[in-house]
Biopython code that builds the backbone (N, CA, C, O; Angstrom):
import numpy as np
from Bio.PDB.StructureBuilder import StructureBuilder

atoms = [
    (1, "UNK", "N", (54.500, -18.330, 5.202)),
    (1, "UNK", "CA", (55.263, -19.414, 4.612)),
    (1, "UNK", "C", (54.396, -20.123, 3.576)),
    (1, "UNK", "O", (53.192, -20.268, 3.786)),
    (2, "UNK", "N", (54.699, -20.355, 2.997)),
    (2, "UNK", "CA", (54.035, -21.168, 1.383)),
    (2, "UNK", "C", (54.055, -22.448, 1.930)),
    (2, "UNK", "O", (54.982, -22.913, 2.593)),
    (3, "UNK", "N", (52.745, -23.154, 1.565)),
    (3, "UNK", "CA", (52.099, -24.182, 1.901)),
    (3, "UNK", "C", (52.768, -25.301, 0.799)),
    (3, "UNK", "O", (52.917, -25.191, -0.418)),
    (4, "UNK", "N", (53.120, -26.455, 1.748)),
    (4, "UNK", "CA", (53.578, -27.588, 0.765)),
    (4, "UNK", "C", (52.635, -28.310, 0.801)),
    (4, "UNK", "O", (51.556, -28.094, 1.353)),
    (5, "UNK", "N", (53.111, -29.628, -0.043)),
    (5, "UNK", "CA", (51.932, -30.828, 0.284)),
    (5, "UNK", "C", (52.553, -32.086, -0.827)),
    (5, "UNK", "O", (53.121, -31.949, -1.910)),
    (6, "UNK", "N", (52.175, -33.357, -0.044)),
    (6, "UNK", "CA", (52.816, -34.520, -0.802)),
    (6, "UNK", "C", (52.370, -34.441, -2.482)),
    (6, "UNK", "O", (51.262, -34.376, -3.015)),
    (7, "UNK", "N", (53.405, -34.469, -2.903)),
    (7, "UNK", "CA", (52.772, -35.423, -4.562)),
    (7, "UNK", "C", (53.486, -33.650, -5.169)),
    (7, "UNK", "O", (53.557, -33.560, -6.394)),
    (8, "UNK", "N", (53.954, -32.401, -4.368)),
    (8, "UNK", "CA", (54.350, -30.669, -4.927)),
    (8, "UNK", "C", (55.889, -31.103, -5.447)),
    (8, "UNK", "O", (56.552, -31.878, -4.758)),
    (9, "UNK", "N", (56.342, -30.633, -6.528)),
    (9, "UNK", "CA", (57.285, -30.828, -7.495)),
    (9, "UNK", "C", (58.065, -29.479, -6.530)),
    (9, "UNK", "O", (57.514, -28.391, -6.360)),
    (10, "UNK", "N", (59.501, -29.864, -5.949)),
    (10, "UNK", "CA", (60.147, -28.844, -5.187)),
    (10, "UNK", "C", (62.045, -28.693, -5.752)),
    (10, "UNK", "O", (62.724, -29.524, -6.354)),
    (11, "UNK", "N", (62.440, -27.233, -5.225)),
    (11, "UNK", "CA", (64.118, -27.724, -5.906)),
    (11, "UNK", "C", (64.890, -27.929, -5.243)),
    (11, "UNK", "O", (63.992, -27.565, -4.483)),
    (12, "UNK", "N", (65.791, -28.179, -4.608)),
    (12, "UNK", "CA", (66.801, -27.918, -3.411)),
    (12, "UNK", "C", (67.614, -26.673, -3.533)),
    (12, "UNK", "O", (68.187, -26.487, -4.607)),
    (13, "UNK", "N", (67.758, -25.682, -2.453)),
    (13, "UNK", "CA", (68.050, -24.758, -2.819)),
    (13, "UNK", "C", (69.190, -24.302, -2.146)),
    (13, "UNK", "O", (69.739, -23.206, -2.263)),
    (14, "UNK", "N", (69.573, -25.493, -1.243)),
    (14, "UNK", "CA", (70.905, -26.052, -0.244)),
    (14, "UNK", "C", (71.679, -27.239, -0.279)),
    (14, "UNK", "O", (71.069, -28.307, -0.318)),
    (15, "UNK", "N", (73.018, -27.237, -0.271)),
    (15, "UNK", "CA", (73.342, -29.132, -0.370)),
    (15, "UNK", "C", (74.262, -28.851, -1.608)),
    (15, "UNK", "O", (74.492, -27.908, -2.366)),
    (16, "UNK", "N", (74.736, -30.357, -1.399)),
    (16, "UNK", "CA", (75.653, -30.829, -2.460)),
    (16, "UNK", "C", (74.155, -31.005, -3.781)),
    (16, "UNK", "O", (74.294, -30.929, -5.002)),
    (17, "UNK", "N", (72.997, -31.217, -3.118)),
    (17, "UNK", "CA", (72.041, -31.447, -4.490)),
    (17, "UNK", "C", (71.237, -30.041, -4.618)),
    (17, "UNK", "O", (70.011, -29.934, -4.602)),
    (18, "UNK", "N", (71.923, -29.274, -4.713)),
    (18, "UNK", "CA", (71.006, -27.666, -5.227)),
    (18, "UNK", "C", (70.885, -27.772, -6.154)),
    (18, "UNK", "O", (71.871, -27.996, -6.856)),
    (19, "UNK", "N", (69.517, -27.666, -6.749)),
    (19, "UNK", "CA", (69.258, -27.302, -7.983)),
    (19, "UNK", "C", (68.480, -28.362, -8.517)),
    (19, "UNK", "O", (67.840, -28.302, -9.567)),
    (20, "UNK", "N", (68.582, -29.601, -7.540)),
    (20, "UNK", "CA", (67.357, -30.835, -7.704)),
    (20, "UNK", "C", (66.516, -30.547, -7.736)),
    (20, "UNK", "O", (66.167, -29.664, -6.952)),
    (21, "UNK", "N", (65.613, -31.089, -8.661)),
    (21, "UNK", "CA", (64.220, -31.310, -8.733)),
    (21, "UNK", "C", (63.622, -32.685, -8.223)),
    (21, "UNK", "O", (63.817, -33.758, -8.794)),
    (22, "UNK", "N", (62.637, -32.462, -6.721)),
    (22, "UNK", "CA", (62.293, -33.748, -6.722)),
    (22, "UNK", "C", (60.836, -33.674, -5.861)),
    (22, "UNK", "O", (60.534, -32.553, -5.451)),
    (23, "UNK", "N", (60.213, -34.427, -5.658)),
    (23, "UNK", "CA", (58.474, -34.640, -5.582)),
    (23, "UNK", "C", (58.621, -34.779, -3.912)),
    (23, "UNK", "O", (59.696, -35.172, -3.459)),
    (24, "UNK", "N", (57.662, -34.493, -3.136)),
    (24, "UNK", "CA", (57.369, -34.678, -1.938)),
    (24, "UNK", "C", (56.782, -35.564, -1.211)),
    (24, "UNK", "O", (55.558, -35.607, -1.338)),
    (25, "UNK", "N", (57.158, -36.133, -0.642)),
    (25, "UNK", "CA", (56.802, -37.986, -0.563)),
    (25, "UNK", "C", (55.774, -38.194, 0.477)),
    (25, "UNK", "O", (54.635, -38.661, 0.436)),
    (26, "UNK", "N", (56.719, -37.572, 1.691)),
    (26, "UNK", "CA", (55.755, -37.008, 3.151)),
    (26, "UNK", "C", (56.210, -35.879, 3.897)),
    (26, "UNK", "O", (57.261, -35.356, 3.524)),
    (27, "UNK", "N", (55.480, -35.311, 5.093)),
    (27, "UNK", "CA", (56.268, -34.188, 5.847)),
    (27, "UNK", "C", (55.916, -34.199, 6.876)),
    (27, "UNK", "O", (54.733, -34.470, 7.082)),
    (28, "UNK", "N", (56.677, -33.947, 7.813)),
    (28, "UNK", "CA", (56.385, -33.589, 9.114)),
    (28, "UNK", "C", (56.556, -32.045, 9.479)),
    (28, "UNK", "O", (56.353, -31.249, 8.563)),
    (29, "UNK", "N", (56.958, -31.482, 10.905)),
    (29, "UNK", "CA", (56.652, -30.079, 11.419)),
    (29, "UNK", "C", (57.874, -29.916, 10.319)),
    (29, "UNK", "O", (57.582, -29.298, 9.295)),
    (30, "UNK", "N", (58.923, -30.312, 10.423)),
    (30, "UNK", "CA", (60.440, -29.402, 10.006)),
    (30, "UNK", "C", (61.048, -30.026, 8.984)),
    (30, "UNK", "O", (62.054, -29.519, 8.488)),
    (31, "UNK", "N", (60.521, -31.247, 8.503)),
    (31, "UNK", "CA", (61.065, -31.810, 6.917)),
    (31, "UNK", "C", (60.181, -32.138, 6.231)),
    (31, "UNK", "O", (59.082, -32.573, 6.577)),
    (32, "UNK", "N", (60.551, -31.972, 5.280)),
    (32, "UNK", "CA", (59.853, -32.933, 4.334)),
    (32, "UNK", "C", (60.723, -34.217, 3.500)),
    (32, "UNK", "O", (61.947, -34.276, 3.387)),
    (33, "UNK", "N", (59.851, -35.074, 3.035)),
    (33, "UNK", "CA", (60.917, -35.768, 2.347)),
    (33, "UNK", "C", (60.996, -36.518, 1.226)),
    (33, "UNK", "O", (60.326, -37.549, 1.299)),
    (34, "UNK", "N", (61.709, -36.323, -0.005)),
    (34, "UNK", "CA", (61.888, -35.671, -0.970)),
    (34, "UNK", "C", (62.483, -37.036, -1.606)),
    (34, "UNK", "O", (63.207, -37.778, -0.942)),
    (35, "UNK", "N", (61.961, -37.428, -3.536)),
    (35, "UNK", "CA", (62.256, -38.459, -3.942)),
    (35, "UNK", "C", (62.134, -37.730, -5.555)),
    (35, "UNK", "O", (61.329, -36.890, -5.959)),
    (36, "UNK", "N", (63.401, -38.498, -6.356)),
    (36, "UNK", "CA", (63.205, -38.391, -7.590)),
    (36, "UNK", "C", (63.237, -39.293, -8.803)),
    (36, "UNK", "O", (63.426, -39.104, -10.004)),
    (37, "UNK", "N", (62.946, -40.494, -7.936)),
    (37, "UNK", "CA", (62.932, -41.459, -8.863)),
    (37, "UNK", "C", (64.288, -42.130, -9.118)),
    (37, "UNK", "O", (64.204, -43.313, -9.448)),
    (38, "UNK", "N", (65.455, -41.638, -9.037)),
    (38, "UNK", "CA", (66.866, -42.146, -9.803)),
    (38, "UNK", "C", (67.472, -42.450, -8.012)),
    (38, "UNK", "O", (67.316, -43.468, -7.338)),
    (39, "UNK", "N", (68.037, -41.411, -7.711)),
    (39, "UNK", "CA", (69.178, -41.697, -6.374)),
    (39, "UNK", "C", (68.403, -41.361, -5.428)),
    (39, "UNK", "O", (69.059, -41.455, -4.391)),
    (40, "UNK", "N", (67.273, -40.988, -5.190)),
    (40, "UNK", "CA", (66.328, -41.117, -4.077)),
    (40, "UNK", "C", (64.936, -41.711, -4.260)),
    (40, "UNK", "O", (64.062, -41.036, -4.805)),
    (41, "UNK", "N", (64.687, -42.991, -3.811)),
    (41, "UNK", "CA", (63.561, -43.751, -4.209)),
    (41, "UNK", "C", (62.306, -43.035, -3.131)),
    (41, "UNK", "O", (62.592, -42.277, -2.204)),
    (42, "UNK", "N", (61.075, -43.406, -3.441)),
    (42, "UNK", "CA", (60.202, -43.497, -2.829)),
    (42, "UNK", "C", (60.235, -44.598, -1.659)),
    (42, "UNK", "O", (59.585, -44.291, -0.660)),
    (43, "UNK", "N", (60.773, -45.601, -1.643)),
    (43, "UNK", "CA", (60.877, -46.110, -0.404)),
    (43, "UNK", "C", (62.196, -46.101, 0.835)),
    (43, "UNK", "O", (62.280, -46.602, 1.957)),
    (44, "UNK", "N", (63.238, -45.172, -0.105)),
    (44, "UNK", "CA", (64.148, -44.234, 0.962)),
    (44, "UNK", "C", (64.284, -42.908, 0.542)),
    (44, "UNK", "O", (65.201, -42.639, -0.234)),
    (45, "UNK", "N", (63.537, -42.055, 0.922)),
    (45, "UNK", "CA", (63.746, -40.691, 0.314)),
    (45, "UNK", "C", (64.697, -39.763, 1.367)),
    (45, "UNK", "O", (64.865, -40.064, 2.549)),
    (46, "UNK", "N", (65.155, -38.839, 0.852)),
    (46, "UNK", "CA", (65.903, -37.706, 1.174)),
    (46, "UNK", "C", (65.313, -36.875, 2.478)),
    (46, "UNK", "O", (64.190, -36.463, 2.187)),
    (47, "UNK", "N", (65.585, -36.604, 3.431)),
    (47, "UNK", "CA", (65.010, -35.668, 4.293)),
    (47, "UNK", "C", (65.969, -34.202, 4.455)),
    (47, "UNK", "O", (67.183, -34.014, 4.534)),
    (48, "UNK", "N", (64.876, -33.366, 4.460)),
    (48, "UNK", "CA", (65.122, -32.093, 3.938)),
    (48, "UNK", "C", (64.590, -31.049, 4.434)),
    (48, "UNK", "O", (63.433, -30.915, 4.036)),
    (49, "UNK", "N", (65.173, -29.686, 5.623)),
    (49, "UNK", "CA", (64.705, -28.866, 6.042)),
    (49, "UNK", "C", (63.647, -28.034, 4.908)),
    (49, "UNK", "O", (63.941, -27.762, 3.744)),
    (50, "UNK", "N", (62.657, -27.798, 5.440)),
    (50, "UNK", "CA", (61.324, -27.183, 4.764)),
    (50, "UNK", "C", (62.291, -25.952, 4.170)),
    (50, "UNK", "O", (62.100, -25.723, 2.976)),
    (51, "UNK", "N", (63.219, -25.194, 4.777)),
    (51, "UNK", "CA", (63.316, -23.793, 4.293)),
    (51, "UNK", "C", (64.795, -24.336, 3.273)),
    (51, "UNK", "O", (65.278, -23.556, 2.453)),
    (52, "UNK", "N", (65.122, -25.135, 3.393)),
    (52, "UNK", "CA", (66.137, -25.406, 2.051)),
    (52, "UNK", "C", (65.377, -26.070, 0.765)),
    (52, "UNK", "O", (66.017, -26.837, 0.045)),
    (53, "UNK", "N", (64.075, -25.789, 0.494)),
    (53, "UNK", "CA", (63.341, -26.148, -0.388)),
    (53, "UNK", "C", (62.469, -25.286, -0.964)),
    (53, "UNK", "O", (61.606, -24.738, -0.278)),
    (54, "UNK", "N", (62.605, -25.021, -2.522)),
    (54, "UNK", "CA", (61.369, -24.102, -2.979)),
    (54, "UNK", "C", (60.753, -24.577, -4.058)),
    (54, "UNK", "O", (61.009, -24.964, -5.198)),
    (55, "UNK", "N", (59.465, -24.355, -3.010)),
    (55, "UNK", "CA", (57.924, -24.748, -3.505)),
    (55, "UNK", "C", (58.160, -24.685, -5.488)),
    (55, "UNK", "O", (59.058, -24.345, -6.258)),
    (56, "UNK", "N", (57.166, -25.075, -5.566)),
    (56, "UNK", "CA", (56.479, -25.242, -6.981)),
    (56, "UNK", "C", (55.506, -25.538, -7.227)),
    (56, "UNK", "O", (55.331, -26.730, -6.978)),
    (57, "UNK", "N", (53.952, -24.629, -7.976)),
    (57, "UNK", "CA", (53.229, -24.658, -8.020)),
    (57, "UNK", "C", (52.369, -25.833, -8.897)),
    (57, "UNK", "O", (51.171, -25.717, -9.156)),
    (58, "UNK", "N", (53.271, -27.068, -9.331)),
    (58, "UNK", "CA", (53.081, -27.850, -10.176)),
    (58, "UNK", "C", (52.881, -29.269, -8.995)),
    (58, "UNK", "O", (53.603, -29.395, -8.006)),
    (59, "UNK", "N", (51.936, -30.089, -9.306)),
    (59, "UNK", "CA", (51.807, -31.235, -8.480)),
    (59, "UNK", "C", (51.157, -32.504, -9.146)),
    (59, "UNK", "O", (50.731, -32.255, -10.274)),
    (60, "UNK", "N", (51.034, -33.380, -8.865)),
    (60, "UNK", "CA", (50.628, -34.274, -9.387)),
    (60, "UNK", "C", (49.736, -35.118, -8.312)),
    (60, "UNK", "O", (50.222, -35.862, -7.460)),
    (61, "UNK", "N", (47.949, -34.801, -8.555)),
    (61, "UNK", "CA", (47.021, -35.435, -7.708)),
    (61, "UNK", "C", (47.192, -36.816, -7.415)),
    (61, "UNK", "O", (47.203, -37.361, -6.311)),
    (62, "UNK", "N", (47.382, -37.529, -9.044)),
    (62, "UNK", "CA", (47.181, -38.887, -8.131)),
    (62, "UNK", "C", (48.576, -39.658, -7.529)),
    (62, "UNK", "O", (48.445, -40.694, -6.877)),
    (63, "UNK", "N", (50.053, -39.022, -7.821)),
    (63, "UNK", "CA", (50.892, -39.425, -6.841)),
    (63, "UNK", "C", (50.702, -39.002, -5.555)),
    (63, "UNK", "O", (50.759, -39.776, -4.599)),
    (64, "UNK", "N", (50.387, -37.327, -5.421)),
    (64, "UNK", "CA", (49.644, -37.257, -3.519)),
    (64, "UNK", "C", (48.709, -38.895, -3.021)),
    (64, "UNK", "O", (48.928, -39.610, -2.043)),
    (65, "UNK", "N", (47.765, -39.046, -4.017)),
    (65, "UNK", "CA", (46.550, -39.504, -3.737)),
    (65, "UNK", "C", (47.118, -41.197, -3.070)),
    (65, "UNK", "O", (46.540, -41.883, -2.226)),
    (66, "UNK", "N", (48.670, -41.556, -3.945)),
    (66, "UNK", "CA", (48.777, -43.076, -3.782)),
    (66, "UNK", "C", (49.628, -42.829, -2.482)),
    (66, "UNK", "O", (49.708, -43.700, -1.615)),
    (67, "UNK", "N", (50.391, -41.364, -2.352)),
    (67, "UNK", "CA", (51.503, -41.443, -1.026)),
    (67, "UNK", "C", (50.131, -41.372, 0.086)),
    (67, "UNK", "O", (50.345, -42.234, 0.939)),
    (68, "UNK", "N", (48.825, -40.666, 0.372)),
    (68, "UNK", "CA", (48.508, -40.777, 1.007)),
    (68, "UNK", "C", (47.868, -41.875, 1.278)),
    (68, "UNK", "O", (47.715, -42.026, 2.490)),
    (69, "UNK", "N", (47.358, -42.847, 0.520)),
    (69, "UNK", "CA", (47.103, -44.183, 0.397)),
    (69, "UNK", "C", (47.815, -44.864, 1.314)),
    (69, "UNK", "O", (47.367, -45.701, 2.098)),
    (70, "UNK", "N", (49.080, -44.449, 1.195)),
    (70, "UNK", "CA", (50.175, -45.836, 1.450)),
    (70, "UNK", "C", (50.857, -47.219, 0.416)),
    (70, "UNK", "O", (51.661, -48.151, 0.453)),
    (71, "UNK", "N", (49.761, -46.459, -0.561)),
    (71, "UNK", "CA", (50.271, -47.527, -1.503)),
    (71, "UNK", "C", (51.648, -47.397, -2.457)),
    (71, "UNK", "O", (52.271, -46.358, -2.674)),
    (72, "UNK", "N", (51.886, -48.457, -2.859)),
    (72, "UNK", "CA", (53.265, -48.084, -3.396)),
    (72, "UNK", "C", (53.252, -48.056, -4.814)),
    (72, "UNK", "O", (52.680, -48.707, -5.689)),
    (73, "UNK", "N", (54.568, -46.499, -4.761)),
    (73, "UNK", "CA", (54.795, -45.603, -5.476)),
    (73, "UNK", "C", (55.771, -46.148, -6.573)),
    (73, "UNK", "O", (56.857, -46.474, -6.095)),
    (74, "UNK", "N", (55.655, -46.324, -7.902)),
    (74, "UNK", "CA", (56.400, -46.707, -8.675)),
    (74, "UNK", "C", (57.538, -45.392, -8.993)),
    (74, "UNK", "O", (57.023, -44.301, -9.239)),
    (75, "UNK", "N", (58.924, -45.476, -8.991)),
    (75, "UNK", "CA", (59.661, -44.752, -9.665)),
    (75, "UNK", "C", (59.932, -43.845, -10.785)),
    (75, "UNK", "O", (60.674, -42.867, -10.879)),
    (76, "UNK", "N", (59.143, -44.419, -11.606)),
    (76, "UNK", "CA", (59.052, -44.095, -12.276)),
    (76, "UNK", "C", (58.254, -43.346, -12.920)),
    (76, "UNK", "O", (58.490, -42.970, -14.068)),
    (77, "UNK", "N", (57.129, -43.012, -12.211)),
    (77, "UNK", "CA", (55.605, -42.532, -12.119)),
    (77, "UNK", "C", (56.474, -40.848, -11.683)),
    (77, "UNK", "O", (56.214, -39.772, -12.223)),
    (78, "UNK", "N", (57.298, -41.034, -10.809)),
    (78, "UNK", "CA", (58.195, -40.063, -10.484)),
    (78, "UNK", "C", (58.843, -38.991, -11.286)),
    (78, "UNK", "O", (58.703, -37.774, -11.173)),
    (79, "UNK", "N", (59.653, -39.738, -12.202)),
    (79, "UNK", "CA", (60.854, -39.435, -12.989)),
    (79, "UNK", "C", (60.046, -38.518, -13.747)),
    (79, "UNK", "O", (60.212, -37.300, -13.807)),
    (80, "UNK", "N", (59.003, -39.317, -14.422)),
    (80, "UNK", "CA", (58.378, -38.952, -15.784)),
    (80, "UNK", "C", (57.439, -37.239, -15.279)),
    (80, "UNK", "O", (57.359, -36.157, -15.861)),
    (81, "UNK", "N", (56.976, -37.657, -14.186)),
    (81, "UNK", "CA", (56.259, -36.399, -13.554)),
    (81, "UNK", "C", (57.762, -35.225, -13.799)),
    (81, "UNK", "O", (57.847, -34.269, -14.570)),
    (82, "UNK", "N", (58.711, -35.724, -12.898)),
    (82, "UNK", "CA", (59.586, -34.644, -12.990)),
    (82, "UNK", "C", (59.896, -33.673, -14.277)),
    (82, "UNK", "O", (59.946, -32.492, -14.620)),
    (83, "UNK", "N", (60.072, -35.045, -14.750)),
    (83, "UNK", "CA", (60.676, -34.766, -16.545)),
    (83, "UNK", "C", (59.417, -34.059, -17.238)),
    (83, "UNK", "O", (59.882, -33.078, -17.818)),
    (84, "UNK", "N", (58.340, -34.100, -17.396)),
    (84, "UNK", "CA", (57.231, -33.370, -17.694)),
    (84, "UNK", "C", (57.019, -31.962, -17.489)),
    (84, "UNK", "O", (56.688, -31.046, -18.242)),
    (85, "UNK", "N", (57.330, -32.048, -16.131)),
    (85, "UNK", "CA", (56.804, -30.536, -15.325)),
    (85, "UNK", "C", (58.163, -29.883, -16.233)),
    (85, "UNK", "O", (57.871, -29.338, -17.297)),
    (86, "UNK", "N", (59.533, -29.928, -15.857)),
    (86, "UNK", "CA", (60.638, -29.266, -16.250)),
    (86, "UNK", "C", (60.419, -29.206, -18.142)),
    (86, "UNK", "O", (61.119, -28.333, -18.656)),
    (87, "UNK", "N", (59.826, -29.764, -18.817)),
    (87, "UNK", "CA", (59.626, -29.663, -20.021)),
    (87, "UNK", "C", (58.469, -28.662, -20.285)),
    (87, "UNK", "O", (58.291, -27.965, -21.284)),
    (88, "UNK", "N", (57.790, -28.745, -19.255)),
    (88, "UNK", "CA", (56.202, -27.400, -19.993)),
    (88, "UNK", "C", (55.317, -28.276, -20.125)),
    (88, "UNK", "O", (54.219, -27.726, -20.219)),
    (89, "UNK", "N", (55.238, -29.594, -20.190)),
    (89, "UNK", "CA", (54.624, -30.739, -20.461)),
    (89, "UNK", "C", (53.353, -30.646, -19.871)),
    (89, "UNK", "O", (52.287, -30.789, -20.469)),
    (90, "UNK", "N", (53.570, -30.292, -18.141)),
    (90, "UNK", "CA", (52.147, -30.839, -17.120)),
    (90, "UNK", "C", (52.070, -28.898, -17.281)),
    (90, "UNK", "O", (51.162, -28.269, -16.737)),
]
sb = StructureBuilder()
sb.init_structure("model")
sb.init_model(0)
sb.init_chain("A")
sb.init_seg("    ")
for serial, (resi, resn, name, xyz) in enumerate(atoms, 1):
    if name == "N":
        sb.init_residue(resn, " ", resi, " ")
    sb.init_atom(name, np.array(xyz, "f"), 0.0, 1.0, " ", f" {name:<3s}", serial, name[0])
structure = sb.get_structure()
């Protein structure tokens, strides 16, 4: 199984939201849970079976670095990551 980890840019690949792109906030054994800045914030994110999600080799250190902190995550720090990676940008 392909290794996730907070701050990994992922798509939904199940759901009324297939085809989302959204960042990995935290995880436990069987979810992870999943924020994109617009309709899922960082301080209520989406929870999401691990296998209705595919990985992406694109991440962003220092959003891991602030979710593992605990510190709080601006939205927008989010969006722009998203919008980057999907552009060729990061």
């Amino acid at each position: 199984m392909t290794e996730y980890g907070t701050g990994c840019l992922v798509r939904s690949l199940a759901g009324h939201d297939k085809g989302t792109y959204y960042i990995i906030v935290r995880e436990d054994a069987r979810y992870v849970y999943l924020a994109d800045g617009r309709t899922k914030t960082a301080a209520k994110p989406k929870r999401k079976k691990r296998k209705h999600v595919q990985f992406s080799h694109k991440w962003d250190e220092a959003l891991a670095a602030q979710f593992a902190d605990g510190a709080a995550v601006q939205d927008e720090a989010i969006r722009y990551f998203i919008q980057k990676s999907l552009q060729g940008g990061i």
